[in-house]
C-alpha positions as a Markdown table, in Angstrom:
| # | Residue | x | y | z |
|---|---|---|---|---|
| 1 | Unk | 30.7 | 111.7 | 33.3 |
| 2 | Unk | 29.4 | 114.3 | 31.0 |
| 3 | Unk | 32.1 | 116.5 | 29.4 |
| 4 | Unk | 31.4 | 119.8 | 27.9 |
| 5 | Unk | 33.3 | 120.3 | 24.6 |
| 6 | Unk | 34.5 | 123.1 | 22.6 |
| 7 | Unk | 31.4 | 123.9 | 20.8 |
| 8 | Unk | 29.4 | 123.7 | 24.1 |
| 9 | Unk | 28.2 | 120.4 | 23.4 |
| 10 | Unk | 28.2 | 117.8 | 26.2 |
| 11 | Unk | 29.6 | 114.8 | 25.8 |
| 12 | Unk | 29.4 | 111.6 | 27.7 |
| 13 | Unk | 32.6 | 110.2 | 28.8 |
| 14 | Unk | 34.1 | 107.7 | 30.8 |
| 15 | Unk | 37.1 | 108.7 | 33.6 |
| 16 | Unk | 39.4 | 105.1 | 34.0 |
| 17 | Unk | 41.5 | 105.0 | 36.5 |
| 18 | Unk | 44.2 | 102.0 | 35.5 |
| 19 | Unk | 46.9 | 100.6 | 37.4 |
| 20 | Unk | 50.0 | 98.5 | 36.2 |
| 21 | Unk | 51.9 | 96.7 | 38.9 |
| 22 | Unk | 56.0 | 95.8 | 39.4 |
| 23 | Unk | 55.6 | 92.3 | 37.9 |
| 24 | Unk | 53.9 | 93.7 | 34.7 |
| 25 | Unk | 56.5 | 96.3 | 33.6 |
| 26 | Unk | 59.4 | 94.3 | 34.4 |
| 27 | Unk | 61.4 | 90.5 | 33.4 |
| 28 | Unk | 61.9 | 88.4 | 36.6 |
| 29 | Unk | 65.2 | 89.9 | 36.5 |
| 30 | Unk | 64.0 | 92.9 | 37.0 |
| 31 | Unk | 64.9 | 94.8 | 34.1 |
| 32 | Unk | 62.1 | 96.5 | 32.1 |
| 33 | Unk | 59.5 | 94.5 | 29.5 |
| 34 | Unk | 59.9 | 96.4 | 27.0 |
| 35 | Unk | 57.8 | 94.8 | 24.8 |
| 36 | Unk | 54.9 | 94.9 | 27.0 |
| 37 | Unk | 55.1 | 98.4 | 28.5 |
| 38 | Unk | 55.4 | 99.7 | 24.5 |
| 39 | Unk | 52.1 | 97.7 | 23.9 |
| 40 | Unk | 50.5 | 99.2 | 27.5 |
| 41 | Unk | 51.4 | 102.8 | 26.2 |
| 42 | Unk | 50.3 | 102.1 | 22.7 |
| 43 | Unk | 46.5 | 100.8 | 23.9 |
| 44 | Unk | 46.2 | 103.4 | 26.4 |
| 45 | Unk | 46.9 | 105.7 | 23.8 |
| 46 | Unk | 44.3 | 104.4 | 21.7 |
| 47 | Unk | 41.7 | 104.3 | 25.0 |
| 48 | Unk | 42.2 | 107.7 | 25.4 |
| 49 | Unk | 41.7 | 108.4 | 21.6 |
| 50 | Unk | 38.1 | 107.6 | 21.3 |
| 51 | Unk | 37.4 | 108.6 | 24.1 |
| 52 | Unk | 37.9 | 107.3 | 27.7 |
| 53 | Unk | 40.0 | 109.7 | 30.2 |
| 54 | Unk | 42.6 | 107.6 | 31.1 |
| 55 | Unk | 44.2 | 107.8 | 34.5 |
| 56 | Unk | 47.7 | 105.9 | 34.8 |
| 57 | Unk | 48.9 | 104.7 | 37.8 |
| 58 | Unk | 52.6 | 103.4 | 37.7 |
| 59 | Unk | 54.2 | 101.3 | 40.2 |
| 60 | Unk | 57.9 | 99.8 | 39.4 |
| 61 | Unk | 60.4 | 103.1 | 40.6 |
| 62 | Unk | 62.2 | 100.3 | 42.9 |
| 63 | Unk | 62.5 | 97.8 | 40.5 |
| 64 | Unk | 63.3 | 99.7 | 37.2 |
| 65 | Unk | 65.9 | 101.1 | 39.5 |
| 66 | Unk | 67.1 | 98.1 | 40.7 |
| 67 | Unk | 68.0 | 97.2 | 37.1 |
| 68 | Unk | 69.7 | 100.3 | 36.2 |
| 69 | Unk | 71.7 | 99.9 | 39.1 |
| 70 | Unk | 73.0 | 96.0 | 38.2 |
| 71 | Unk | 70.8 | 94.6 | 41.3 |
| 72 | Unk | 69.1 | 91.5 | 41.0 |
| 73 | Unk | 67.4 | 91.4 | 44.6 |
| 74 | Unk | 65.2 | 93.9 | 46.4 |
| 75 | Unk | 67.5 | 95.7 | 49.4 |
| 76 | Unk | 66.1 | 95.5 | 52.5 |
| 77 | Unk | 67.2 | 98.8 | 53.7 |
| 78 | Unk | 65.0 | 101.7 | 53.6 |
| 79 | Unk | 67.6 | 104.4 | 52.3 |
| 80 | Unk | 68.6 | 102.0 | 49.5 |
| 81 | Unk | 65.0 | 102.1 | 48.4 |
| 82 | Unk | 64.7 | 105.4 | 48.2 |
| 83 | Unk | 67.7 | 105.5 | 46.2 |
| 84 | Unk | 66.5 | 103.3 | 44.1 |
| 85 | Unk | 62.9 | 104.9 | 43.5 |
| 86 | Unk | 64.9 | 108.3 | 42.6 |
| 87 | Unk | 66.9 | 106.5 | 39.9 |
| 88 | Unk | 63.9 | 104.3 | 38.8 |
| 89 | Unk | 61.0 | 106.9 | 38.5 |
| 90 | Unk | 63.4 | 109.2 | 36.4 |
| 91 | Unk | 63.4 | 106.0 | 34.0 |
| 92 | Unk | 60.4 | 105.5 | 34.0 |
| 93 | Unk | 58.6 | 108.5 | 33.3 |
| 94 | Unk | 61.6 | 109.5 | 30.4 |
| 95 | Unk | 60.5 | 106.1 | 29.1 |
| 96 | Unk | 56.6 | 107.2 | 29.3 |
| 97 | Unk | 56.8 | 110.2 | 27.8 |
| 98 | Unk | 58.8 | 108.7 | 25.2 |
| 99 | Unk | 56.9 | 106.1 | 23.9 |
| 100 | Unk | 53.3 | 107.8 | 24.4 |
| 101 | Unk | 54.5 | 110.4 | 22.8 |
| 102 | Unk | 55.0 | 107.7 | 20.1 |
| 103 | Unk | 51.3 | 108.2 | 19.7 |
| 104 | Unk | 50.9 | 111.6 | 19.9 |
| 105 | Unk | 50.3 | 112.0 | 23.6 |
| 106 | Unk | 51.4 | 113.8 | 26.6 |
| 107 | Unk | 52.0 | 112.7 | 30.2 |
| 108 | Unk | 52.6 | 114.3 | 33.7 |
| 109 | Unk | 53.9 | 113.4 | 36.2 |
| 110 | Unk | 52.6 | 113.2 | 39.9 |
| 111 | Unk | 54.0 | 111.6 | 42.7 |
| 112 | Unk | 51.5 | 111.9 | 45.9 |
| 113 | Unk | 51.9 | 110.3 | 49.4 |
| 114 | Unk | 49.1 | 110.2 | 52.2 |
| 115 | Unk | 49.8 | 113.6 | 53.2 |
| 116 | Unk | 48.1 | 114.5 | 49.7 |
| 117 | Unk | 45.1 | 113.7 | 50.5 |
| 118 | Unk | 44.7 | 113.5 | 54.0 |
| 119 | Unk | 42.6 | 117.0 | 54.0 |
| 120 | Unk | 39.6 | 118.3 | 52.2 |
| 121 | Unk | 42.3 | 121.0 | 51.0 |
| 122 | Unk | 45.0 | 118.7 | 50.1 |
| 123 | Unk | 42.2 | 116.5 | 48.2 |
| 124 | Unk | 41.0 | 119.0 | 45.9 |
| 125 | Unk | 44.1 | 120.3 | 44.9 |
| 126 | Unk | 44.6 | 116.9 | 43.4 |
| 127 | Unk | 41.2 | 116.4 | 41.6 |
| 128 | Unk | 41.9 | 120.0 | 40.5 |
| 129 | Unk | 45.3 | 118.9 | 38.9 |
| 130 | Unk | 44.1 | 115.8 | 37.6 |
| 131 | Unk | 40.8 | 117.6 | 36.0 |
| 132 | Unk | 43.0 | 120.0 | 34.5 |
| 133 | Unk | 45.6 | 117.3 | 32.9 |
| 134 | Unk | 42.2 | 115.3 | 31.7 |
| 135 | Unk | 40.6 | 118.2 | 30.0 |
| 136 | Unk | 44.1 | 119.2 | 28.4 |
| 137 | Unk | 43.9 | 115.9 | 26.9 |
| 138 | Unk | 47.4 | 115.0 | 28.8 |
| 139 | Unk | 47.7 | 111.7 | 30.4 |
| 140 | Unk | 48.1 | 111.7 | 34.3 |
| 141 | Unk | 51.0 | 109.2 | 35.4 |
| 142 | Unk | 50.5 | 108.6 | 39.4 |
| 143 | Unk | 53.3 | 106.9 | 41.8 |
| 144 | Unk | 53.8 | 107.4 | 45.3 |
| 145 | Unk | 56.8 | 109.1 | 46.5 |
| 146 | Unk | 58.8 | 106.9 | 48.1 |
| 147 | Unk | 61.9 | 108.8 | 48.3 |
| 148 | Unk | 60.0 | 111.0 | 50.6 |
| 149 | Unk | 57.7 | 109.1 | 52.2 |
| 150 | Unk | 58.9 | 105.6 | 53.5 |
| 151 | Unk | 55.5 | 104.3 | 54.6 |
| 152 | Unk | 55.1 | 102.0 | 51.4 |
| 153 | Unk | 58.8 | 101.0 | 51.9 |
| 154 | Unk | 58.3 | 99.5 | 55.5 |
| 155 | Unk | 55.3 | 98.1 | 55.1 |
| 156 | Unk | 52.5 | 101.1 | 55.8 |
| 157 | Unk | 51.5 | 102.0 | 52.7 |
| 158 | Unk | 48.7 | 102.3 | 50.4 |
| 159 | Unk | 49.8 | 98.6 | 49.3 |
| 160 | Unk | 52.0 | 98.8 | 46.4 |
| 161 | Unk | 49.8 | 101.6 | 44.9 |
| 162 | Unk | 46.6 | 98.9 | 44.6 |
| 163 | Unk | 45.0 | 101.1 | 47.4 |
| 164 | Unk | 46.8 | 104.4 | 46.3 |
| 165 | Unk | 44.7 | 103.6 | 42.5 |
| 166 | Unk | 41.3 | 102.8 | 44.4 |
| 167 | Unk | 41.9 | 106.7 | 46.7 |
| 168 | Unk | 42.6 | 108.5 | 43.2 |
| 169 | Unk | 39.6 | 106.1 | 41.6 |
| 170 | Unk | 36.9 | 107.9 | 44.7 |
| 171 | Unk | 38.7 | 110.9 | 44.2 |
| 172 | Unk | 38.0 | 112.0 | 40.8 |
| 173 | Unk | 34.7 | 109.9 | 40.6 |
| 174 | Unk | 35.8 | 107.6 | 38.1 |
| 175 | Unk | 33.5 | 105.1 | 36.6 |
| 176 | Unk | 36.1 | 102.2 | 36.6 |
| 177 | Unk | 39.5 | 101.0 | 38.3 |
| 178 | Unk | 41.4 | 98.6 | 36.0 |
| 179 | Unk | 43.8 | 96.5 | 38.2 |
| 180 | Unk | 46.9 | 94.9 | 36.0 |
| 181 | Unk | 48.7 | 92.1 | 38.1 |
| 182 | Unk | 50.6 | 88.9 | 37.0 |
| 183 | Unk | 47.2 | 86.1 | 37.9 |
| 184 | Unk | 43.8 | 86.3 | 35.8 |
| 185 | Unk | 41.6 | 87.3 | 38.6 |
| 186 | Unk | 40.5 | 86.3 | 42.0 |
| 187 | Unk | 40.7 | 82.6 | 42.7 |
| 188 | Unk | 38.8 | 80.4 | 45.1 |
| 189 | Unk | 42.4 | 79.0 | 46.5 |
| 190 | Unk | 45.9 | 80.2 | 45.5 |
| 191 | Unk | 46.0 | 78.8 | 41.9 |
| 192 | Unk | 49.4 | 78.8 | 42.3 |
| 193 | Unk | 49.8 | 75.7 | 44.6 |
| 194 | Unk | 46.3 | 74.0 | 43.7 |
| 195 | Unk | 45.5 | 73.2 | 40.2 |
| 196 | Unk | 42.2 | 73.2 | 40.8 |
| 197 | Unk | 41.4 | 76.5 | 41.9 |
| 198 | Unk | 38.8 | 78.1 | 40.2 |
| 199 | Unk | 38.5 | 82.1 | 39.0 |
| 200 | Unk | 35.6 | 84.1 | 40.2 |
| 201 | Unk | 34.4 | 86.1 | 37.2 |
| 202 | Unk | 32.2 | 88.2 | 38.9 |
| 203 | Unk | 31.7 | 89.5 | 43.0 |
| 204 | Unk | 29.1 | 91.4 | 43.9 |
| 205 | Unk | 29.8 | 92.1 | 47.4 |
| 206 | Unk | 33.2 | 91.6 | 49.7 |
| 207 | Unk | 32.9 | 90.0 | 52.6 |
| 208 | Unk | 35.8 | 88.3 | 55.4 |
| 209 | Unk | 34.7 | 84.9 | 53.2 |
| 210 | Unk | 36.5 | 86.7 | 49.6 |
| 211 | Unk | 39.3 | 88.1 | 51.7 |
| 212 | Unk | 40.5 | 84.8 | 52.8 |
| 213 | Unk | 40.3 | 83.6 | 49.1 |
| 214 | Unk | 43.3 | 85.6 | 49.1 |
| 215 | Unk | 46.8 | 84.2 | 49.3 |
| 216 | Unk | 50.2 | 85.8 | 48.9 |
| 217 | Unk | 52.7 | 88.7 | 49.0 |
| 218 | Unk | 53.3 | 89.0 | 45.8 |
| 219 | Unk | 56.9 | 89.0 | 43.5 |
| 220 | Unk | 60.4 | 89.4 | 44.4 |
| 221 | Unk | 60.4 | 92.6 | 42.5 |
| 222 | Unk | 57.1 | 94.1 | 44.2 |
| 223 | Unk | 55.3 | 94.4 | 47.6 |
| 224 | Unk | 51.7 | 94.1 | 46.4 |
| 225 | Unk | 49.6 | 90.7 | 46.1 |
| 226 | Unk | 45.4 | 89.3 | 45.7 |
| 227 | Unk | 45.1 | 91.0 | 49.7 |
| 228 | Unk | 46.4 | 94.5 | 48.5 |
| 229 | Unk | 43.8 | 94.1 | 45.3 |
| 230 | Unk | 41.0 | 93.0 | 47.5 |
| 231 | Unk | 41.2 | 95.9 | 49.9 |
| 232 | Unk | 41.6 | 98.2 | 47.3 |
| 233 | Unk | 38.4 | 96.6 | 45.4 |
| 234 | Unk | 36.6 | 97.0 | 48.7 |
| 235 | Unk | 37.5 | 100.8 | 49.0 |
| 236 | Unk | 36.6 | 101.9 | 45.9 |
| 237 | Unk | 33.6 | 100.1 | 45.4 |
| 238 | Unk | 32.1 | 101.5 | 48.4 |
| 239 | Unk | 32.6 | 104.7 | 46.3 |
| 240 | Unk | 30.5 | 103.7 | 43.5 |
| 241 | Unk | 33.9 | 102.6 | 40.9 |
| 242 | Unk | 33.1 | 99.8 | 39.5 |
| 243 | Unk | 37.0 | 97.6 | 39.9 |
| 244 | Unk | 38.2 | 94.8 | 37.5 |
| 245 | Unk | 41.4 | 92.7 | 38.3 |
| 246 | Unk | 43.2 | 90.9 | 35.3 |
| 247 | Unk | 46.1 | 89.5 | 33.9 |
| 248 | Unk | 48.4 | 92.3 | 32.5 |
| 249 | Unk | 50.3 | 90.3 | 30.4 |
| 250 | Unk | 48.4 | 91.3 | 27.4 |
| 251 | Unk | 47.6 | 94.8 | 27.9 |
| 252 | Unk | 45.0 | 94.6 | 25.0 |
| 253 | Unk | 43.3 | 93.1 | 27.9 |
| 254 | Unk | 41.8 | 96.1 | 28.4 |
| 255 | Unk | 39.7 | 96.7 | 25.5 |
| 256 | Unk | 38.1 | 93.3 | 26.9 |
| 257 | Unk | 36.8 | 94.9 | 29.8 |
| 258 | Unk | 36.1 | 98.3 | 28.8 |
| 259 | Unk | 34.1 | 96.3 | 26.4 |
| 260 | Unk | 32.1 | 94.8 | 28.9 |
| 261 | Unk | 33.5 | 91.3 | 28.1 |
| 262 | Unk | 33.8 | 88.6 | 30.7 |
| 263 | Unk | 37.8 | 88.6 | 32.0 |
| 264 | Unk | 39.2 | 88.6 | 34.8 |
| 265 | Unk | 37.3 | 89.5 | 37.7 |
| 266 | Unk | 35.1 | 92.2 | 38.3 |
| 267 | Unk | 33.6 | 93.8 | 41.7 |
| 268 | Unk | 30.5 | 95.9 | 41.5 |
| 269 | Unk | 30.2 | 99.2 | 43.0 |
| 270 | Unk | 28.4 | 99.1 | 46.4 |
| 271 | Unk | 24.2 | 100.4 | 45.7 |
């Protein structure tokens, strides 16, 4: 994407969409990693420094909340959800704006539901807000609103913002959608339960054969799991966004792929 600077020089940039899910952010008991999200907010920092336009999309309202609140298991109750995402998304985005502004940066917040983008109206007044953050220089942090949508919370959802990541990816025409999880990629069988499963580093095209390579609903302290990542893969690749799944564990994970290295596994836009 070429960017026109100050001096009226255009620059060529890349626009990376990258999402962090529930199981990333946060310790088995739910509370926050903090360790890890400081390193996530730190490289992303430095992506955006030379360069990229970085595009955060945030998942873990429920479960940051759920450790605030002293709860060590998801509720099953919609209105206890909702709760939980209002106390949890205040924590996390006073904890984002904390620690990326640690490195000089500045974030905003946008919280979107399908009604966002469900017409041409609705649509560009998102890629208008998000356009506007990027060429401030201010880091967009995405989440769906689950305190006033309950689609994600009862199962209709953009699948635990894996789908709501690949909409914003067609949206703003990004070049690439980085997908964090808790697994390396996308195995042959669930690696899991067979020790012999084998990562696929690269997939070209996603057929009903890929999709049943997937397995799984994902953590205790999420929603999402491979399926959620496969259908959002499929989505945004038919947009022309290139899509890479890998193991956020290590967030400087990320320089491997914007570096073109082999990790994790990567889907090719759709010709």
């Amino acid at each position: 994407m070429k960017i026109c600077n100050e001096t009226g020089v255009f620059m060529e940039k890349k626009r990376t969409v990258i999402k962090v899910g529930t199981s990333t952010l946060t310790y088995e008991n739910g509370k926050i990693n903090y360790r890890r999200v400081e390193q996530l907010c730190k490289v992303l920092s430095d992506l955006q420094n030379r360069g990229e336009q970085v595009i955060f999309v945030s998942s873990g309202a429920i479960a940051v909340g759920m450790g605030k609140a002293g709860l060590d298991k998801r509720p099953t109750e919609t209105k206890k959800k909702q709760a939980l995402a209002a106390i949890g998304q205040c924590e996390l985005m006073f904890m984002y704006d904390k620690l990326f502004g640690e490195y000089n940066h500045s974030v905003a917040q946008l919280l979107l539901t399908r009604h966002a983008v469900e017409t041409e109206q609705k649509r560009q007044n998102v890629i208008n807000t998000i356009d506007e953050l990027l060429r401030m220089n201010i880091i967009p942090v995405i989440n769906e609103n689950d305190t006033v949508t309950i689609d994600e919370l009862e199962g209709n959802n953009f699948g635990d913002n894996d789908m709501l990541s690949a909409i914003v990816a067609g949206l703003v025409a990004a070049d690439r959608l980085i997908i964090l999880t808790d697994i390396d990629g996308l195995y042959d069988s669930n690696p899991r339960t067979n020790p012999n499963a084998k990562k696929l580093d690269i997939i070209e095209k996603i057929n009903a054969e890929i999709f049943e390579m997937a397995a799984g609903t994902g953590s205790n302290r999420g929603t999402g799991g491979m399926i959620t990542k496969l259908q959002a893969a499929d989505y945004a690749t038919k947009r022309g966004v290139e899509v890479s799944v890998i193991n956020g564990s290590n967030p400087e994970n990320l320089y491997e792929v914007i570096d073109g290295n082999k990790i994790g596994t990567k889907f090719l836009p759709v010709k």
